[in-house]
KEFIMAR-246471 format. One line per 4 residues: number of its first residue (from 0); their letters; for each residue x, y, z of N, C-alpha, C, O. Coordinates in steps of 0.1 Angstrom, whole numbers. Layout:
NUM = A = X,Y,Z,X,Y,Z,X,Y,Z,X,Y,Z; ...
This chain:
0 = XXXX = 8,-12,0,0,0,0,8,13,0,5,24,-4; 21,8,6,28,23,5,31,32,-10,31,43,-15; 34,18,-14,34,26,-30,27,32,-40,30,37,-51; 17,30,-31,2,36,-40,1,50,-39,-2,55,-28
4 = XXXX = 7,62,-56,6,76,-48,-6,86,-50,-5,98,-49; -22,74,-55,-38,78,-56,-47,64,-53,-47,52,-52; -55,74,-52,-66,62,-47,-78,66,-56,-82,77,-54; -85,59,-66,-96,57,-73,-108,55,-65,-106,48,-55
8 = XXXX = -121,60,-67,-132,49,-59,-141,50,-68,-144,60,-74; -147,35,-69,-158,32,-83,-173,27,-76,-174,18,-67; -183,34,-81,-193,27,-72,-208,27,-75,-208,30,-87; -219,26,-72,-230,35,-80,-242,35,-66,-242,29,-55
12 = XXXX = -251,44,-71,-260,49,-57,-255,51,-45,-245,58,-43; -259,46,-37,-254,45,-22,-239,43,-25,-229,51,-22; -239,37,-27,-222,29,-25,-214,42,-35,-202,39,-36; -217,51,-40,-211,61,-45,-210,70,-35,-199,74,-32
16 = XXXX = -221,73,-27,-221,81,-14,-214,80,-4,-212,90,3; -209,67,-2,-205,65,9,-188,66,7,-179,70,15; -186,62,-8,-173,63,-18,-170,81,-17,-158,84,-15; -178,90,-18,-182,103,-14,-171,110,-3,-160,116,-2
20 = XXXX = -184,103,4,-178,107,20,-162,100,24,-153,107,29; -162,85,20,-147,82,23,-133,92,16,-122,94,21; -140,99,4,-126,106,0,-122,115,11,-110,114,15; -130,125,18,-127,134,32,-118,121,39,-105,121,40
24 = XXXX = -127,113,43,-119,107,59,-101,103,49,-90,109,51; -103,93,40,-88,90,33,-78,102,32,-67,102,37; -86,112,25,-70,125,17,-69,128,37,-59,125,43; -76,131,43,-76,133,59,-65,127,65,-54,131,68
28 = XXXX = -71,115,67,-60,103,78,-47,100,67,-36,98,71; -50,98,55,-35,98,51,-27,103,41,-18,98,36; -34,115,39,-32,126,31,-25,120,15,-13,121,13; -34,113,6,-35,106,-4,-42,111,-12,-53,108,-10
32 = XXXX = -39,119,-24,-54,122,-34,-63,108,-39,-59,98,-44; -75,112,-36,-87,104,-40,-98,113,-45,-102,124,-42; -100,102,-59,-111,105,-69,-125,94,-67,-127,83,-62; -132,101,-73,-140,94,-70,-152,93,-83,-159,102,-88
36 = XXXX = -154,80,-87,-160,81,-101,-174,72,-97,-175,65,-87; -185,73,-107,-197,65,-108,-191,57,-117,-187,63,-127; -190,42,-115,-188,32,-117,-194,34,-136,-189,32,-147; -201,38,-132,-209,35,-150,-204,44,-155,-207,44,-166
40 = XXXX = -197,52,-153,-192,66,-161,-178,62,-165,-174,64,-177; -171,58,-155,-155,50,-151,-152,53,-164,-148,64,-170; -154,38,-170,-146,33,-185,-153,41,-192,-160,35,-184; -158,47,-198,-164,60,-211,-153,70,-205,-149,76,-215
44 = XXXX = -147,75,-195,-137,86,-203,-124,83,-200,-117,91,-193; -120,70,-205,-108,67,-207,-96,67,-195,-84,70,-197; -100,65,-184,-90,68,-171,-83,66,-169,-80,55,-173; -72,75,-161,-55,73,-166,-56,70,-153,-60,77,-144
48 = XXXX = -49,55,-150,-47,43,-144,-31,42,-146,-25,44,-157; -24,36,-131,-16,27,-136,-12,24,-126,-19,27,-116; 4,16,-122,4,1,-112,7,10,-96,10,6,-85; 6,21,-100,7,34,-86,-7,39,-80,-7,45,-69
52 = XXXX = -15,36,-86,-32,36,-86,-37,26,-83,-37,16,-90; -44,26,-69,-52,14,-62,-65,21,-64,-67,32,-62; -74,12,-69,-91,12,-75,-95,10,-60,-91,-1,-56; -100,17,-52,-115,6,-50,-130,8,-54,-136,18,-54
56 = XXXX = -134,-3,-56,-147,-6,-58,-154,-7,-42,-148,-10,-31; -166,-4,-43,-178,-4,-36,-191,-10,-39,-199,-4,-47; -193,-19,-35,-205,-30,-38,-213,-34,-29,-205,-39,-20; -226,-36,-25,-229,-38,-13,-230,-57,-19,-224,-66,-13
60 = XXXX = -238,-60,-31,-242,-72,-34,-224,-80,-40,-221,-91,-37; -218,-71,-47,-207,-72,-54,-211,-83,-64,-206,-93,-67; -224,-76,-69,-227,-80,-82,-232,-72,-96,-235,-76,-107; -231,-58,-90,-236,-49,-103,-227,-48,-110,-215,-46,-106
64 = XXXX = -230,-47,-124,-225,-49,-133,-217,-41,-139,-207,-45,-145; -220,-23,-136,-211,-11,-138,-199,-13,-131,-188,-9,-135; -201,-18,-118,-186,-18,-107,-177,-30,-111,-165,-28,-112; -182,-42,-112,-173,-51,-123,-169,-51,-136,-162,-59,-141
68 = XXXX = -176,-38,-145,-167,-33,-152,-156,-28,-152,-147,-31,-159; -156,-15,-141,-149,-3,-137,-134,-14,-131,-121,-12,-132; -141,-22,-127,-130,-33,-119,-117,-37,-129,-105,-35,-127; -125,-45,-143,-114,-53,-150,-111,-44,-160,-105,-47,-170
72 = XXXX = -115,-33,-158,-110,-20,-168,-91,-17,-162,-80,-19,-166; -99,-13,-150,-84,-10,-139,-75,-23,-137,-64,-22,-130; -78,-32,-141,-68,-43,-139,-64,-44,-154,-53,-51,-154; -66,-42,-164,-65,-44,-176,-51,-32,-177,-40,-34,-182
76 = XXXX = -54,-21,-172,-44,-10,-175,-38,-12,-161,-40,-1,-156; -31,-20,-153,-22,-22,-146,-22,-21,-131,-14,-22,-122; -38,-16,-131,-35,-14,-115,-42,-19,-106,-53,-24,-110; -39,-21,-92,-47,-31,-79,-57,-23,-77,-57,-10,-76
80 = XXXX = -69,-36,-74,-81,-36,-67,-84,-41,-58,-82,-53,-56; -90,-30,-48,-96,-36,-34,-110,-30,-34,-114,-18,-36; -114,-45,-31,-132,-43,-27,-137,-45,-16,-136,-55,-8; -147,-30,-17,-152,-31,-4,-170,-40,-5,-176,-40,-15
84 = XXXX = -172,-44,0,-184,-57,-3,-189,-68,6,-181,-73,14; -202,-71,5,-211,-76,19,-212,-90,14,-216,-97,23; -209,-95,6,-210,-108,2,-197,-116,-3,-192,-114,-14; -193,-123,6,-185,-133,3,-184,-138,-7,-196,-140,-9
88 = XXXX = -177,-144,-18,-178,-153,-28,-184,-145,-40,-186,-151,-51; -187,-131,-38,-192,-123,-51,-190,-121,-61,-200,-127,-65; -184,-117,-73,-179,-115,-85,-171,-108,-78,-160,-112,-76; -174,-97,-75,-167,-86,-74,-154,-88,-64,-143,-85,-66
92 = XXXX = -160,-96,-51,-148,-104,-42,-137,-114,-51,-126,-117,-47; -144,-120,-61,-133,-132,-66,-125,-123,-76,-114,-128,-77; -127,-111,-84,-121,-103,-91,-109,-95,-92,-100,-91,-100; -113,-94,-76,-102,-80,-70,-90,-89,-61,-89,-99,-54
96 = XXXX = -81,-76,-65,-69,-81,-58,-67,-88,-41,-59,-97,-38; -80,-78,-32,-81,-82,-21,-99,-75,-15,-106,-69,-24; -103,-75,-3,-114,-72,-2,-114,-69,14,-106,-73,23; -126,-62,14,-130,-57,25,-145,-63,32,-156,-58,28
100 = XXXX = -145,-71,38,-161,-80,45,-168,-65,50,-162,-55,56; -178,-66,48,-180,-54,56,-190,-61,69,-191,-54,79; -195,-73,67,-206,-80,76,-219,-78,78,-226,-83,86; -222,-69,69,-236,-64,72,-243,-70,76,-250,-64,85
104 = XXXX = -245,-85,74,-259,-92,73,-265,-92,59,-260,-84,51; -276,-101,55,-284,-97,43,-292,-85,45,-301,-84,53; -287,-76,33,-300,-62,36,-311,-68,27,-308,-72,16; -322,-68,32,-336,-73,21,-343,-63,11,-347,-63,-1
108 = XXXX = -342,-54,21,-348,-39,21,-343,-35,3,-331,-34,5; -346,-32,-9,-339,-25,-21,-336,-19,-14,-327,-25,-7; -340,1,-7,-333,5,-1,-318,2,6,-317,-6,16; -310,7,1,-296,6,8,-297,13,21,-300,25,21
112 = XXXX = -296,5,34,-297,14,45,-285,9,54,-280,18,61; -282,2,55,-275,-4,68,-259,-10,62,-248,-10,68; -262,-12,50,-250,-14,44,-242,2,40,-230,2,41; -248,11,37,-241,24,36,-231,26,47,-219,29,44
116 = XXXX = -236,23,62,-232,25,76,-222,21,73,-213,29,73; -220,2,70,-209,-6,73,-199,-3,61,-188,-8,62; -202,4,50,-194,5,42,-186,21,45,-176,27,41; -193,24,51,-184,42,59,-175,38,70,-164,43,73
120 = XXXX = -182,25,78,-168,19,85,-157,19,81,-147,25,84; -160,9,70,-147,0,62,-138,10,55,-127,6,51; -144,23,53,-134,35,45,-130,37,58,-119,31,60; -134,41,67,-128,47,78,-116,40,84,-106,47,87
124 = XXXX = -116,23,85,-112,15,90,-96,16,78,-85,13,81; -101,19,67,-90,19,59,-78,30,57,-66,31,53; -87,38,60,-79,53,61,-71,53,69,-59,56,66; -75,49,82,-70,46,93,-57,34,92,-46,34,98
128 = XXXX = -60,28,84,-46,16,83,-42,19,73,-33,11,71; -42,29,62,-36,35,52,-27,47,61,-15,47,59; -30,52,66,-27,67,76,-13,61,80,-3,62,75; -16,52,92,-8,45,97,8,37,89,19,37,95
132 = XXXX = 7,33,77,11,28,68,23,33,62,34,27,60; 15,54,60,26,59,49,29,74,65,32,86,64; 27,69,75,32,78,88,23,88,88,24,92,99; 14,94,83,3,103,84,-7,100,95,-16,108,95
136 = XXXX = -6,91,105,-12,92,111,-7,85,128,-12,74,129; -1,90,137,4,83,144,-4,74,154,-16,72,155; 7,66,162,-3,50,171,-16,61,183,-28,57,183; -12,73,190,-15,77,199,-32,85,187,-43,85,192
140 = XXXX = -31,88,176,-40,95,168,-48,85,165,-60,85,166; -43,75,161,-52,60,156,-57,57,166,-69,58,164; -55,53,180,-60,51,191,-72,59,193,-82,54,197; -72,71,191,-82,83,195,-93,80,186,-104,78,190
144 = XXXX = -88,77,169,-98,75,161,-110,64,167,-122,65,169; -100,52,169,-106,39,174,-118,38,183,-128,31,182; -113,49,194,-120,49,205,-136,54,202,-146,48,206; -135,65,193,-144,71,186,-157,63,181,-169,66,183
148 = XXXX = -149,52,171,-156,44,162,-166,39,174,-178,39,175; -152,33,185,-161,21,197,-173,32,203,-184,26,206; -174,44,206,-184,49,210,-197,50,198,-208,56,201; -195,45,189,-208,48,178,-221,36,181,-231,40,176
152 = XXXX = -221,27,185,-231,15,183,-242,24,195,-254,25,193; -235,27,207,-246,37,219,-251,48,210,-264,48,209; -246,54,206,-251,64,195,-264,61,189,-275,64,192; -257,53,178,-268,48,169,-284,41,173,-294,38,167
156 = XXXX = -280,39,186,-289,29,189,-297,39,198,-309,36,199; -294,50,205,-298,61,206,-309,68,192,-321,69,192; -305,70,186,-310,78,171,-322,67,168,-333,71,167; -317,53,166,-331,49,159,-341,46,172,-352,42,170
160 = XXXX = -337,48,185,-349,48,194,-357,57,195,-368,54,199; -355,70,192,-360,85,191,-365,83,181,-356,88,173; -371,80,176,-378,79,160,-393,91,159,-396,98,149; -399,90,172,-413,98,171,-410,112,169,-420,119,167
164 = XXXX = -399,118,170,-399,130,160,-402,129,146,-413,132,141; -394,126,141,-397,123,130,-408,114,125,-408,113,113; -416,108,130,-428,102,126,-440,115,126,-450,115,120; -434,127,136,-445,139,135,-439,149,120,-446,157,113
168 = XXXX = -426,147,119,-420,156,108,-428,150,93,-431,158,84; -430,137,93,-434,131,79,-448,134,81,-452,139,70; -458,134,91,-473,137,92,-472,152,83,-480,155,74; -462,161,88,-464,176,81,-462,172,67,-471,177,60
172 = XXXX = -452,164,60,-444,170,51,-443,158,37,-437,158,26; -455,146,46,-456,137,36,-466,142,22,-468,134,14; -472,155,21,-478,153,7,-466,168,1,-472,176,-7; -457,171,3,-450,179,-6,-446,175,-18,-452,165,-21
176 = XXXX = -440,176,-25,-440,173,-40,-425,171,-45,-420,163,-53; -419,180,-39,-405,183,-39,-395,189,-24,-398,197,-16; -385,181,-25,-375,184,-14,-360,192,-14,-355,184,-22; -352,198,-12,-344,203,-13,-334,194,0,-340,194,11
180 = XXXX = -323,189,0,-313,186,8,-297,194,2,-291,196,-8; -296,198,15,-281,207,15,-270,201,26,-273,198,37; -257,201,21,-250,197,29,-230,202,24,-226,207,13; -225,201,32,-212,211,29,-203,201,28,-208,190,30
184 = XXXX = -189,203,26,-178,192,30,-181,180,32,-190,176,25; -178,171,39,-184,154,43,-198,152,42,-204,142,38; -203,163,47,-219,164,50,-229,166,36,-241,162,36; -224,170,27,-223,170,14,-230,155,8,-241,153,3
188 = XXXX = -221,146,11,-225,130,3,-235,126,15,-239,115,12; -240,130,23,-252,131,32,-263,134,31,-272,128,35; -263,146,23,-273,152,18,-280,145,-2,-290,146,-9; -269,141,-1,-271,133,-18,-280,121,-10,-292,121,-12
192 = XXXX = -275,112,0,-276,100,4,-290,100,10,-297,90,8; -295,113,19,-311,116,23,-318,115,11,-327,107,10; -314,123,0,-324,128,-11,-327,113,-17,-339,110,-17; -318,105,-22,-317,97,-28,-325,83,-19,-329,74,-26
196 = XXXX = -328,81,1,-336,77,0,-353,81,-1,-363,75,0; -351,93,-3,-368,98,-1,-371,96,-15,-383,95,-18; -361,95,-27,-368,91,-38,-371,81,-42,-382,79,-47; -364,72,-40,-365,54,-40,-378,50,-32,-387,43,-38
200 = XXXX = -378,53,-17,-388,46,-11,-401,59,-13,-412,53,-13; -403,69,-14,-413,81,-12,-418,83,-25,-430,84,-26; -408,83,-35,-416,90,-51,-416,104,-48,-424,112,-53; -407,107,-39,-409,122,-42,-398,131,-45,-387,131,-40
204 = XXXX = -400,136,-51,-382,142,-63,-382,150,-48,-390,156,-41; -365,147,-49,-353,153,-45,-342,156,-48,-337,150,-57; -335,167,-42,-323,168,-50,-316,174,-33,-321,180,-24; -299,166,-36,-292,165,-26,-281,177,-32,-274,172,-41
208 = XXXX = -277,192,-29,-270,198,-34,-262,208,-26,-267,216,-17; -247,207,-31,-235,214,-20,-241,231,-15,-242,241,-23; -243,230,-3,-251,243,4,-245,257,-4,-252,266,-8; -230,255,-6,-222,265,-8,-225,271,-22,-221,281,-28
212 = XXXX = -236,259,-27,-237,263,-47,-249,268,-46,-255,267,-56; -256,273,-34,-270,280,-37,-270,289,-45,-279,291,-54; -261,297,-43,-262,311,-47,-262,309,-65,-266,318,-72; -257,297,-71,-255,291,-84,-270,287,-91,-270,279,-99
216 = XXXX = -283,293,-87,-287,285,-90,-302,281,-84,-313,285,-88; -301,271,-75,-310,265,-69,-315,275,-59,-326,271,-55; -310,287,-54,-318,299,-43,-332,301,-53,-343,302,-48; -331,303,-63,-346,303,-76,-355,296,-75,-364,297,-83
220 = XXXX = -357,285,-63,-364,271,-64,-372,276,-50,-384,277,-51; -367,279,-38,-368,287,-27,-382,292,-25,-382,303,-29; -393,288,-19,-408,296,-14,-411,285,-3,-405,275,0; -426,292,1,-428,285,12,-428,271,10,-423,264,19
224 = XXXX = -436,264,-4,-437,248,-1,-427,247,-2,-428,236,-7; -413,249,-2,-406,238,-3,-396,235,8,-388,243,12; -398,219,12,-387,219,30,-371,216,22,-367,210,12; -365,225,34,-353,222,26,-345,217,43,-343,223,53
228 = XXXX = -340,205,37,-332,198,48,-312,201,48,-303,198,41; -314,206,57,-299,209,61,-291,200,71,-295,198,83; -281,197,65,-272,187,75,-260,196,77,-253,200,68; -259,200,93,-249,210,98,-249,208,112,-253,215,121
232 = XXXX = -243,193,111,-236,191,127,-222,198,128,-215,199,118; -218,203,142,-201,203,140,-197,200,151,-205,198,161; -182,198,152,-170,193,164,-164,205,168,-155,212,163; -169,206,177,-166,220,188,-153,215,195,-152,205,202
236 = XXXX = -143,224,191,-129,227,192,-118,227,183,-106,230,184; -128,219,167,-122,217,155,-126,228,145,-137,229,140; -114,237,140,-116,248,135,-124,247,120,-135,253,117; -115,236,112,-121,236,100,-139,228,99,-147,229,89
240 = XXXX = -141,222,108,-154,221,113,-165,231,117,-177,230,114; -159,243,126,-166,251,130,-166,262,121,-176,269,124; -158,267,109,-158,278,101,-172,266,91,-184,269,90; -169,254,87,-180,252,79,-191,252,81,-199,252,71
244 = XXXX = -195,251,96,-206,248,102,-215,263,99,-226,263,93; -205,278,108,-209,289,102,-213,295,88,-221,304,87; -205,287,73,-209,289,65,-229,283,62,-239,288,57; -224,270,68,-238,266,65,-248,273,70,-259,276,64
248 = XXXX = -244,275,83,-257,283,91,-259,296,82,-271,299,83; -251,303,75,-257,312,65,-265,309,58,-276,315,58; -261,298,50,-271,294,42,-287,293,46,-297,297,40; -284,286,59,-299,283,72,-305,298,70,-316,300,64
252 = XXXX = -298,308,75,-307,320,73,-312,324,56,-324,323,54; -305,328,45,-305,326,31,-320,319,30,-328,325,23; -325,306,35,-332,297,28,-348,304,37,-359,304,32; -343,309,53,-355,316,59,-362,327,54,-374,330,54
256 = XXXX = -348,337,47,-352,351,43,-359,349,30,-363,359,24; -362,338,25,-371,334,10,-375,325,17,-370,315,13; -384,321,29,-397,318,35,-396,302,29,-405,295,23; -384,298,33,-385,282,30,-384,274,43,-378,278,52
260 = XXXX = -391,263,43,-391,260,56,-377,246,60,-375,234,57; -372,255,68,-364,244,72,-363,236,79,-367,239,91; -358,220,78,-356,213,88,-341,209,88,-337,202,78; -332,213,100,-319,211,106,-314,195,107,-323,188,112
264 = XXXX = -306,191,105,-301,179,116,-286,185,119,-277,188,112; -288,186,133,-278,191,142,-273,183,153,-279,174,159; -259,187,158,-257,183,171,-263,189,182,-266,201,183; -264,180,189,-276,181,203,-266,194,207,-254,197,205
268 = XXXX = -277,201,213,-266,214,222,-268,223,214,-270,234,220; -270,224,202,-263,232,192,-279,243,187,-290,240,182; -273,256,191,-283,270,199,-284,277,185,-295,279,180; -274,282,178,-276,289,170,-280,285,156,-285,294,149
272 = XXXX = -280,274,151,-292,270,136,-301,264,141,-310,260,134; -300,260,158,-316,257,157,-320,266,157,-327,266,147; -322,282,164,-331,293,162,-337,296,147,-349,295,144; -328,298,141,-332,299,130,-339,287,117,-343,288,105
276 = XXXX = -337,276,127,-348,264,115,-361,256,125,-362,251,136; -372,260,112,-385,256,119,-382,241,124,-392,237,130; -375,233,124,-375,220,131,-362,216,131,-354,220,123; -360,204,143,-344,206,142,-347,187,146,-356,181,152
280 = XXXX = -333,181,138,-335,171,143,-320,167,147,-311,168,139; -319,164,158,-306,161,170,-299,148,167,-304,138,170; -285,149,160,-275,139,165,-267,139,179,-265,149,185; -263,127,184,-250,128,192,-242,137,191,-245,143,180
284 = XXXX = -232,143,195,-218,146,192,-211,136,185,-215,125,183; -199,141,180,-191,129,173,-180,138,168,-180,151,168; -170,130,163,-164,135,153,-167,141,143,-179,141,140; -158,149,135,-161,157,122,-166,141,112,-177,137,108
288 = XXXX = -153,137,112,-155,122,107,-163,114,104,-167,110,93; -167,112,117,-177,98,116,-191,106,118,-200,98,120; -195,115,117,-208,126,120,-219,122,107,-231,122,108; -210,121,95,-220,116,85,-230,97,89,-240,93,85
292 = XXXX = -221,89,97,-226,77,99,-238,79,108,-247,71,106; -239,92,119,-250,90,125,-261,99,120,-272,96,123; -257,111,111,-271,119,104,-273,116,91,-277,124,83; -268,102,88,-280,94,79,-289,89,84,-300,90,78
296 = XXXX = -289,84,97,-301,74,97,-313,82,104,-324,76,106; -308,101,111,-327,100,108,-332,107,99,-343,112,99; -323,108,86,-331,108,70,-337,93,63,-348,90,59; -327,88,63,-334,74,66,-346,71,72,-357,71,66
300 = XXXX = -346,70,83,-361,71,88,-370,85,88,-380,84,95; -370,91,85,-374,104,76,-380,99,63,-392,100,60; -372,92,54,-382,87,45,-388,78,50,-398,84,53; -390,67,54,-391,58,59,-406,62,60,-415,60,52
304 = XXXX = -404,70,74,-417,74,78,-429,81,67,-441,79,67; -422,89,60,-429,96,47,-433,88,38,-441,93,30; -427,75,36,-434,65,22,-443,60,31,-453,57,25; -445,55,47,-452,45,49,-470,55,51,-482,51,49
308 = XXXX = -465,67,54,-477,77,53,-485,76,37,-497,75,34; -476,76,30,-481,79,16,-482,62,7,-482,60,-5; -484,52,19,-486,41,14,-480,35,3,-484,27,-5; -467,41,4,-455,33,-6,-451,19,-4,-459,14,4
312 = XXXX = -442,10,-9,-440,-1,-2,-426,-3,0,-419,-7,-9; -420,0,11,-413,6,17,-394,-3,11,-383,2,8; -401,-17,11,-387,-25,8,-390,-30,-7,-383,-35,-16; -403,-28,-8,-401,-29,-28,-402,-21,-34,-410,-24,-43
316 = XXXX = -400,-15,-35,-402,6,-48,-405,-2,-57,-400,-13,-59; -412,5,-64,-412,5,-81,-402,3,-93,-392,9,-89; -400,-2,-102,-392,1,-109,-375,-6,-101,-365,-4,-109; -373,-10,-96,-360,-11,-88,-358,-22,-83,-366,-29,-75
320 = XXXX = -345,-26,-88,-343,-40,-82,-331,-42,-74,-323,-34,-75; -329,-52,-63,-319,-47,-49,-304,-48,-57,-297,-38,-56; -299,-60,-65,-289,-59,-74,-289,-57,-86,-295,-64,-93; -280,-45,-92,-282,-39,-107,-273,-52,-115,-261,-50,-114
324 = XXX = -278,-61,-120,-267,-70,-125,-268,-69,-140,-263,-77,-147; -276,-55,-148,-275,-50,-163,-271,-37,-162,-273,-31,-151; -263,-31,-177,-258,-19,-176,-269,-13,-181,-270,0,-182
């Protein structure tokens, strides 16, 4: 691994998101450029690969057919693959140079839910042993990381017990038509990853888009129907955390002063973008890091709750099948 001096990541839907978010934690813990491509786009623009370039793939089934493309493209022009992947014995596991189990369990659900989680681990878990690797990250910093991670299962298990907020947020917000999701830095592939489940399980167009590009654009979309969800937790004592956090909260006012209604996910505690958003919905604390693993899941159940209102079916959508195995 030391000689690897980029890191590729190939993926599609979720597993792009989560591919997303891992580029932060990786260039982070081991200060490595990482790209990051939709698996189906990959091979159409000719990518300059070579035996200095470690691919990984992201698969939850490690059977779709775009990411086992993107795979034997990159091994064809010289360079190693590691896959990250929930199924043992998959294509995509017998293909690649080495792999990552992530353990999920079988997800049933089309919705990707639980496998996103375990696949934000497995970047994390890698960054972390990548960091370590090329000296970017020392034993006493990896330690601290660790400890972190070990505090997440109380967390999480926290978040999906509190669910009846959000069972009253979908009663308001289940017949809207259209949703706006905003998110900055890490929080960013969070806001793609909300939008993208309220479309699948809800039918209701979304769009997941970087807070900082409003002004580009999407502030034109802006009136009262439309809720626009903001993800703007931060790590209080971490600078580059706390200047983004402020930028966002601009945005929070921006989206009030055009009479849009906002709903927050924030860290608990956190005084100043709740004032200013009609509803706020509370993570743990956490890391800058790992902050995206816990304000997925009450967008997740956010849709959740919003398809089962509007009598969707929640683990079969329409149109959609749980492994893409055609291009």
């Amino acid at each position: 691994f030391k000689s690897f001096d980029r890191v590729a990541i190939a993926a599609c839907g979720t597993s792009w998101h989560a591919g997303l978010a891992g580029k932060y934690v990786i260039e982070q813990l081991a200060r490595v450029p990482v790209e990051v491509d939709y698996a189906s786009e990959f091979r159409y623009r000719d990518p300059v690969m070579s035996e200095r370039t470690l691919l990984v793939v992201i698969s939850q089934s490690g059977e779709t057919a775009d990411t086992i493309a993107a795979l034997r493209e990159a091994k064809e022009r010289g360079s190693k693959v590691l896959a990250i992947c929930n199924v043992q014995g998959s294509m995509v596991t017998r293909e690649s140079d080495g792999t990552i189990l992530t353990h999920a369990g079988p997800e049933i659900g089309v919705a990707s839910t639980k496998a996103f989680t375990a696949q934000m681990i497995a970047l994390y878990l890698f960054a972390m042993y990548l960091g370590q690797l090329r000296g970017t990250l020392s034993g006493d910093e990896a330690k601290h990381h660790a400890q972190q991670l070990a505090g997440l299962p109380v967390k999480i298990e926290r978040l999906l017990s509190e669910s009846d907020e959000l069972e009253e947020l979908a009663r308001e917000f289940h017949r809207a038509t259209d949703f706006l999701y905003l998110g900055r830095g890490i929080n960013f592939p969070v806001a793609l990853e909300g939008a993208l489940k309220l479309k699948e399980i809800s039918y209701i167009h979304a769009e997941g888009y970087p807070a900082g590009e409003m002004k580009h654009g999407p502030n034109a979309l802006i009136d009262e129907r439309l809720p626009v969800v903001v993800v703007n937790p931060r790590e209080e004592g971490n600078q580059a955390s706390e200047l983004r956090y402020e930028k966002t909260h601009s945005n929070i006012v921006e989206v009030k002063a055009r009479e849009g209604q906002v709903i927050s996910v924030l860290t608990e505690g956190d005084e100043m973008s709740a004032k200013v958003s009609d509803h706020v919905i509370s993570i743990p604390e956490s890391s800058d890091l790992l902050s995206p693993i816990l304000a997925v899941i009450p967008l997740q159940l956010l849709s959740y709750h919003i398809a089962v209102r509007r009598g969707c079916d929640v683990d079969q959508p329409r149109n959609l099948a749980k492994s893409v195995t055609v291009e």
